[in-house]
VEXKE-850727 format. One record per residue (C-alpha): residue number from 1; residue in one letter; x, y, z. Coordinates in pm, whole numbers, plus 50000, padded with zeros to 5 digits. Example, Ala and Ser with C-alpha at 12.3 -4.5 7.8 and 13.67 -1.06 7.14 Angstrom:
 seq type  east north    up
   1    A 51230 49550 50780
   2    S 51367 49894 50714
//
This chain:
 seq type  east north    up
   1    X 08229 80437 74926
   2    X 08228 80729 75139
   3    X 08516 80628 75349
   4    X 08705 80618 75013
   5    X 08585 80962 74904
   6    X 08672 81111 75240
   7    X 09051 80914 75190
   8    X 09087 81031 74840
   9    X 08984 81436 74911
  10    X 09106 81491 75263
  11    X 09528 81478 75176
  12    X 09468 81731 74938
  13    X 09387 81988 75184
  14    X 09611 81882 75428
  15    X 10016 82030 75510
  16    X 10106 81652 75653
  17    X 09862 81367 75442
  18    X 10044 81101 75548
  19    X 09930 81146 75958
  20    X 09546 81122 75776
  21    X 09364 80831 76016
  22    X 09018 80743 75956
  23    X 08786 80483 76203
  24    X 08485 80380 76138
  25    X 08276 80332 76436
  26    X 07866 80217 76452
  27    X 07649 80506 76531
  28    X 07305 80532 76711
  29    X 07028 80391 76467
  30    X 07261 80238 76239
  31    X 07469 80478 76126
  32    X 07824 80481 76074
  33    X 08069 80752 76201
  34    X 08353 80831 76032
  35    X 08653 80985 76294
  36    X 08931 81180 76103
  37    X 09197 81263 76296
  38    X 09456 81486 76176
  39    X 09811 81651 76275
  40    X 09748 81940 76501
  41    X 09852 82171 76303
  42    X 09624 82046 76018
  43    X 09291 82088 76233
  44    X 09208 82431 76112
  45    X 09260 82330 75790
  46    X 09041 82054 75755
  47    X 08776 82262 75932
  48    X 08793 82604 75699
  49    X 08657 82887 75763
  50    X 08307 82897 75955
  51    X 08313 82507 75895
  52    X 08318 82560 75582
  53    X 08495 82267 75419
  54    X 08428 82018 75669
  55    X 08100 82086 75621
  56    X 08133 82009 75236
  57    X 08291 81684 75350
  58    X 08021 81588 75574
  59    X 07804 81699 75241
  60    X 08019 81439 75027
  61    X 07994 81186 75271
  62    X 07652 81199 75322
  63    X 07561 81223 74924
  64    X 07797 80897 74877
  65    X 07625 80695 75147
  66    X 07269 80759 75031
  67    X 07373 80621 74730
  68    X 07428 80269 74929
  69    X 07145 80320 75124
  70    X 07324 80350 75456
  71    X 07362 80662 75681
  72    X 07762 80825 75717
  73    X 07786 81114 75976
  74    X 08205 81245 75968
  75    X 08340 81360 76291
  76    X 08692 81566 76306
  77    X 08898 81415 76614
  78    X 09174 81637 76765
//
């Protein structure tokens, strides 16, 4: 679920959403991490202002995966 969530809100903030790539990759104590990589010139952007809105994304992700009882952590990839 949070993988959607992160799919559906992340193009909307984005100048190019079609160059949007998530991987999902097992974490340390079962956790999954979530890479988004991004166009260069989209990095900023998906990062805000003092972190701002990648921190509400990590926020989303982690309120959606508690909900299945699993652990997401979301990682921005350059």
């Amino acid at each position: 679920m949070s993988r959607e969530l992160v799919e559906y809100v992340a193009p909307w903030l984005l100048d190019h959403p079609d160059e949007v790539a998530i991987e999902e990759i097992e974490g340390e104590r079962g956790a999954t991490v979530l890479e988004v990589s991004v166009h260069p010139e989209d990095v900023g952007k998906i990062i805000g202002r003092r972190g701002r809105i990648v921190g509400s994304l990590r926020a989303l992700a982690r309120a959606a995966s508690q909900r299945e009882g699993t652990t997401v952590l979301l990682e921005i990839v350059d």
